[in-house]
N, C-alpha and C positions, 0 to 999 in steps of 0.2 A: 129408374129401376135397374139391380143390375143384370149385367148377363150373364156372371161369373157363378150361379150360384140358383138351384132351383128354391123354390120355397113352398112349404106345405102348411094346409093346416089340419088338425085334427077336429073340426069340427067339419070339413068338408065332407060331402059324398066320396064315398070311395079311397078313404084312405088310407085305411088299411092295405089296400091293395097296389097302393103308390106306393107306400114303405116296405112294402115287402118285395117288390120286385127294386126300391132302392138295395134292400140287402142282400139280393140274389148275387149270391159267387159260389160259381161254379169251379174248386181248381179243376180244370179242364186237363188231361192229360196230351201233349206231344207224341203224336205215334214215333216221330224220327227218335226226341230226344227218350223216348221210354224204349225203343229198339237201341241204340248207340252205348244206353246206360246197362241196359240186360250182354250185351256184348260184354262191355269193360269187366264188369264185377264178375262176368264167368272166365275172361283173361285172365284178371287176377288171380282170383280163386284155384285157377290150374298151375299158371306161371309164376305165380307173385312175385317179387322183387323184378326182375324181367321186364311183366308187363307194367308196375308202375313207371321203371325207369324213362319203358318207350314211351308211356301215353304221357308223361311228363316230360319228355323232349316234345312230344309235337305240340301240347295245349299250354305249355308255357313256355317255351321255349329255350330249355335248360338242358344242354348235352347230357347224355345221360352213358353210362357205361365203364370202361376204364377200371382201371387200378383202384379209382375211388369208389363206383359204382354206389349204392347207394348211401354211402358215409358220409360224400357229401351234400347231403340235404339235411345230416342233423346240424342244429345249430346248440353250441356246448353253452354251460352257465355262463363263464366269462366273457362271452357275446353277450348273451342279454344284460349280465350286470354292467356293460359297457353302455348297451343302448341305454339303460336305463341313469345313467352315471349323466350321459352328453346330450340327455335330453334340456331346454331350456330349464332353469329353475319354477318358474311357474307351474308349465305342465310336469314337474316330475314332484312338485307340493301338490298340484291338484290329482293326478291318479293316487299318488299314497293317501292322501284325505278320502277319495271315494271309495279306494281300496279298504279301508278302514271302519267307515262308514257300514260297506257290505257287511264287511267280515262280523262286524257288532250283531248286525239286525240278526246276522242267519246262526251265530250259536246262539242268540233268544233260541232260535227254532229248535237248536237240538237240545237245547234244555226242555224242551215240552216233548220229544221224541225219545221219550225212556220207555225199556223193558216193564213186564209188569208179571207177577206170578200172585198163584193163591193157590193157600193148601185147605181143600174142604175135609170134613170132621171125620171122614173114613181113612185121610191119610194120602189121597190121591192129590197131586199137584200139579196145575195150568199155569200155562202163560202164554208171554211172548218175548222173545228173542231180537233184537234190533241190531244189525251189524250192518258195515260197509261194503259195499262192491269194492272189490280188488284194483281190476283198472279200467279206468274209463278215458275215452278218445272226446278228446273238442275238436269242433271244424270250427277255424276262423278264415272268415273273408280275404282274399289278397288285392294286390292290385290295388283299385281306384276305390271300392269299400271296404276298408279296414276300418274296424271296430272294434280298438283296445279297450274300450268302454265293454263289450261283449267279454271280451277276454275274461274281466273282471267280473262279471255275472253265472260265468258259465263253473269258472276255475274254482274260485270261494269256497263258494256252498258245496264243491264236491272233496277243498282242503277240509273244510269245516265237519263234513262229515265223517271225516278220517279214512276217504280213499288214500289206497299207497301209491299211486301209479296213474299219473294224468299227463295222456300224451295230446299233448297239440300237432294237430296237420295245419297249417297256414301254405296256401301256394303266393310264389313271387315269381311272377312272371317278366319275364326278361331278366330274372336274379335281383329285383329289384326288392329289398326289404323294408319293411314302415316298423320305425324304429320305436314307435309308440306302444305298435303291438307287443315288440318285441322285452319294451318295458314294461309292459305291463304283466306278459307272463311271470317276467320277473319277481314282481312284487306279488302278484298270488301263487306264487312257488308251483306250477307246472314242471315238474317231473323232466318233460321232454319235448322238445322242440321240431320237426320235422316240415321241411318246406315242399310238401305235395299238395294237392289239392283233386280238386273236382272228385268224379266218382269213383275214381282210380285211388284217391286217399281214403272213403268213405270203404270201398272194399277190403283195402289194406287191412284197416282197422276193427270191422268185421272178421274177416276168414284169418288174418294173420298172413306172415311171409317169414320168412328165412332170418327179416334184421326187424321186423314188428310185430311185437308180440298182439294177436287178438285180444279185445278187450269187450268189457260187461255188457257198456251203453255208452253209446255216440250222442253226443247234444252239439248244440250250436245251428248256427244260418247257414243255407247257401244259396246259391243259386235254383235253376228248375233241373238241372246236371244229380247235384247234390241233393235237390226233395225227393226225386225220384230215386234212387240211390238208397236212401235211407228207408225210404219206403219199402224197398224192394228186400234188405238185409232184417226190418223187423222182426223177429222168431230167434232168429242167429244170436241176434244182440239187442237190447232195449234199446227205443231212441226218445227223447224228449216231447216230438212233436213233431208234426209238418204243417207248420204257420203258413198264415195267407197274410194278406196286403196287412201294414198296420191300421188300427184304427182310433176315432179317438170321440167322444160322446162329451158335449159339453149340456149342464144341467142349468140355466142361466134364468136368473128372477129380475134380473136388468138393476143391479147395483154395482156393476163392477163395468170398469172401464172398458165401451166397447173395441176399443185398439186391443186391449188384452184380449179378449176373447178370438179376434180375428187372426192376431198371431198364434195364437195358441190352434186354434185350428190349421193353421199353414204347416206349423209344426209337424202335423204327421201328413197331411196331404205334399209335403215335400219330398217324403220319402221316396214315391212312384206314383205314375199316373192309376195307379188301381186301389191307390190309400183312401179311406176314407175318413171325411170328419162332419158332422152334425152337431148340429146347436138344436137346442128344445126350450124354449120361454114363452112363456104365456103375456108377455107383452110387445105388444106388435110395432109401438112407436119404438121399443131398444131394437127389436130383430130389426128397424130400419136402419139404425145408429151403428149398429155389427155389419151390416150390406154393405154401408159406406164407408166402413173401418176396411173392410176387405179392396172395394175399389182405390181408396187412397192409398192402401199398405204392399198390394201386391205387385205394383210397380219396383218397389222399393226389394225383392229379394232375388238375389241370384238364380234362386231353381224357380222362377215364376211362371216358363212353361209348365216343369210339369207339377206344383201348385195348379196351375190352370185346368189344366186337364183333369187334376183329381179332380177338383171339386166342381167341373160342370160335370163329368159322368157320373160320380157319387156322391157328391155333399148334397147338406141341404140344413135351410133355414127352417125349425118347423117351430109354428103357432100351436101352444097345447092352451086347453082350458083353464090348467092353474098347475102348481106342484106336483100335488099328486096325480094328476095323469100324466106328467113328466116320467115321474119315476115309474109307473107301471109300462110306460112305452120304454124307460133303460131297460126294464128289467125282459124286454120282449127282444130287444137287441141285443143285451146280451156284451156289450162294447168290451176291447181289451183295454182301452184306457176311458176312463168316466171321472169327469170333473164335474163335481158340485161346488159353481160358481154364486153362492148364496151366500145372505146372512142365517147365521144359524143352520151350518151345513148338516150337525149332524141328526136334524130333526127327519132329512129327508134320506141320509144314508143311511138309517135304521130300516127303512124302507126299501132299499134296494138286495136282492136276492142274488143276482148276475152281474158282476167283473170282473175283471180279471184282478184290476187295480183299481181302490177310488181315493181321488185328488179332491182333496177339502178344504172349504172355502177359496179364497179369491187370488193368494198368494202360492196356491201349491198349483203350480203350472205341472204340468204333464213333462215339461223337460229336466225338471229337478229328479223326476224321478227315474228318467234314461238313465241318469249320473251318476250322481251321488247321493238322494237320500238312503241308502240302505235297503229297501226290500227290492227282488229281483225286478229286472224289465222284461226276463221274458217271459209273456204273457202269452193266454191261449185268445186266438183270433176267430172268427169265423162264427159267431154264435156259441163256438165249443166251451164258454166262459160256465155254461150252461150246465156243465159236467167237467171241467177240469180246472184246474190250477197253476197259478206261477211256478215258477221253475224254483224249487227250493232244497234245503238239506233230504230233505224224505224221498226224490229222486234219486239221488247217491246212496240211499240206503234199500236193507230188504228184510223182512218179518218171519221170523221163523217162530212157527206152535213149538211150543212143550209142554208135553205130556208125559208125567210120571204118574201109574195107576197102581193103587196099593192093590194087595190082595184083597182086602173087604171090598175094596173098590169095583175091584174088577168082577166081585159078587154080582153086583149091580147093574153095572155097565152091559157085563156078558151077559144079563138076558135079555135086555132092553136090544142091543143090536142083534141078537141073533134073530128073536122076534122080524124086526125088520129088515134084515137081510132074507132071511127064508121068505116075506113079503114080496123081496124085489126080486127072487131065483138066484140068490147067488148063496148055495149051500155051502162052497170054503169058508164064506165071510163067516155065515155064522159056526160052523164049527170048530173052526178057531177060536173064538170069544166064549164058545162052551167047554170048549176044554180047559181053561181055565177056571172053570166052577168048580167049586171040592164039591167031593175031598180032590188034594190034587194027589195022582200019581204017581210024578217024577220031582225029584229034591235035587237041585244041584250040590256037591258035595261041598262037606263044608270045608 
């Protein structure tokens, strides 16, 4: 048996109450780092340009001040068309292919995100209005996680929706730049490039400074610096989200190779020891064949500690009854990535109500879709599948009513609200909506 790995069953006593404190995550808030971060963002916010320069010499350690002061931390187009020019041939076909790929899936998206109006028979006309945010801020990872793959999820769908104005903050610390990133802003046309980071970029981009202009809504990963950060400027500016550990929910009927299954769960449990990944199949001889695909495979990857660690704190092998109690326990977790590893997948994703993402049948691994196939990776973690969605075009955008009320119209209207405005105490409401009843009294001229 192994020890890499808890195992449940759903027919056991009490299991409910194992699964549920498997899914207990707490993000727990940092008294230091939630005091450190309320400092920086009110630096900023007073000093701007200033305090980024300083808190960017000390946390990455990039002089800061001078004659250049912060000019140079932009990085101009001819840099990146550079990076992107001396990257190997390989990786500079594979970002433009998945770059590509996005780009396709997310205008599908905005072709279904159109305006809508109607005029009823008294002459009065509704709708709705769908335009773009102006400008919006990416935070990209620096350092030792860089994620040009992010670049490309974040950047797209916010070209696609015909933002004017996408600034990237990326920090490189020691001046150290990942040329990947650097291509990849590239190819999803990023506005603007800026090498700051942590909470001192997140406020930047919020409150504005002297050489950055404030913008709409911040998306992108960071660190616990950057969650809270984000967290704290929401009101100011929209933000995408504040994700927890990744996760990844496999739906398995025991026909698919149990090596795949075991990498496939490695896959997100690599990310950190707080990732989590679960298998669900109702046959208990395959959950043995996945146990020992894990003992024989885990030797075998570079991040096998913390692999290890994810999945003795949070994985787990569970025994369900048959299919359909499978899918009713996804649909209770709620998973950001869910794989139905079946024949005849889609009998059983008709069934599911809760993911973020779902992987269908035996060949769509959870990592095609980090990448390249086209719809976004980031996804809502934590249960919050439960009420929210992947990161897509309709983020970058914002809904405006209209309302044009004819005069017969307004016959109408203005008694029905005045009615109930004098119902709630608010006598302006309705007397506004009543003076507009005729006869009317005053004709603008003609």
């Amino acid at each position: 048996m192994s020890l890499l790995i808890r195992k449940l069953d759903s027919t056991q006593d009490g299991f409910r109450q194992k699964l549920d404190a498997l899914l207990a995550f707490e993000a727990s808030t940092d008294d230091a780092i939630e005091a450190a971060v309320t400092t920086i963002l009110h630096d900023v916010k007073q000093r701007g340009d200033a305090a980024v320069l300083e808190y960017t010499n000390k946390f990455d350690r990039i002089p800061g001040g001078g004659a250049a002061g912060m000019a140079q931390f932009d990085i101009g187009q001819a840099e990146l068309d550079a990076a992107l020019a001396g990257l190997p041939e390989a990786q500079r076909a594979a970002l433009q292919t998945a770059a590509e790929r996005i780009r396709v899936f997310h205008e599908r998206q905005k072709q279904e995100l159109q305006g809508f109006s109607y005029t009823e028979p008294d002459g009065t006309v509704l709708g709705q209005r769908i335009t773009p945010l102006d400008r919006v801020g990416i935070y990209v990872p620096g350092g030792k996680a860089a994620y040009p793959s992010s670049v490309l999820m974040n950047a797209i769908p916010a070209k696609v929706a015909g933002v004017a104005e996408i600034i990237m903050v990326v920090p490189t610390p020691d001046g150290v730049k990942n040329q990947m990133v650097l291509a990849a802003a590239a190819i999803a046309g990023v506005t603007r490039v800026i090498t700051i980071g942590g909470a001192q970029a997140v406020g930047a981009l919020a409150y504005g400074t002297a050489t950055i202009g404030a913008v709409d809504k911040i998306v992108g990963p960071g660190n616990a610096y950057v969650a809270a950060a984000k967290r704290r400027v929401f009101g100011t500016v929209g933000i995408d989200m504040i994700a927890g550990p990744s996760e990844i929910l496999v739906l398995c009927d025991g026909t698919t190779d149990p090596d795949w299954v075991a990498m496939d769960l490695f896959s997100q449990a690599e990310h950190d020891e707080l990732a989590q990944a679960i298998m669900l199949c109702p046959d208990a001889d395959y959950i043995a064949q996945v146990e020992a695909s894990i003992d024989k495979l885990l030797p075998t990857m570079p991040r096998q500690s913390v692999i290890r660690t994810s999945l003795l704190e949070r994985g787990a092998l569970i025994k369900v009854r048959d299919m359909m109690e499978a899918c009713e326990i996804a649909n209770a977790i709620a998973a950001e990535h869910l794989e139905i590893s079946a024949e005849n997948p889609q009998q059983w994703a008709d069934l599911i109500r809760h993911a973020g993402a779902m992987f269908l049948g035996r060949f769509s691994s959870e990592s095609l879709g980090d990448y390249c196939c086209g719809p976004n990776h980031v996804l809502p973690t934590s249960r919050t599948a439960r009420f929210s969605s992947p990161l897509g075009v309709y983020d970058f955008q914002k809904r405006s009513s209209i309302l044009y009320v004819s005069e017969a119209g307004a016959q109408t209207l203005g008694l029905i609200a005045a009615e109930l405005a004098y119902g709630e105490g608010l006598q302006a409401h309705a007397r506004s909506a009543e003076l507009r009843l005729q006869p009317v009294r005053f004709k603008q001229p003609s």
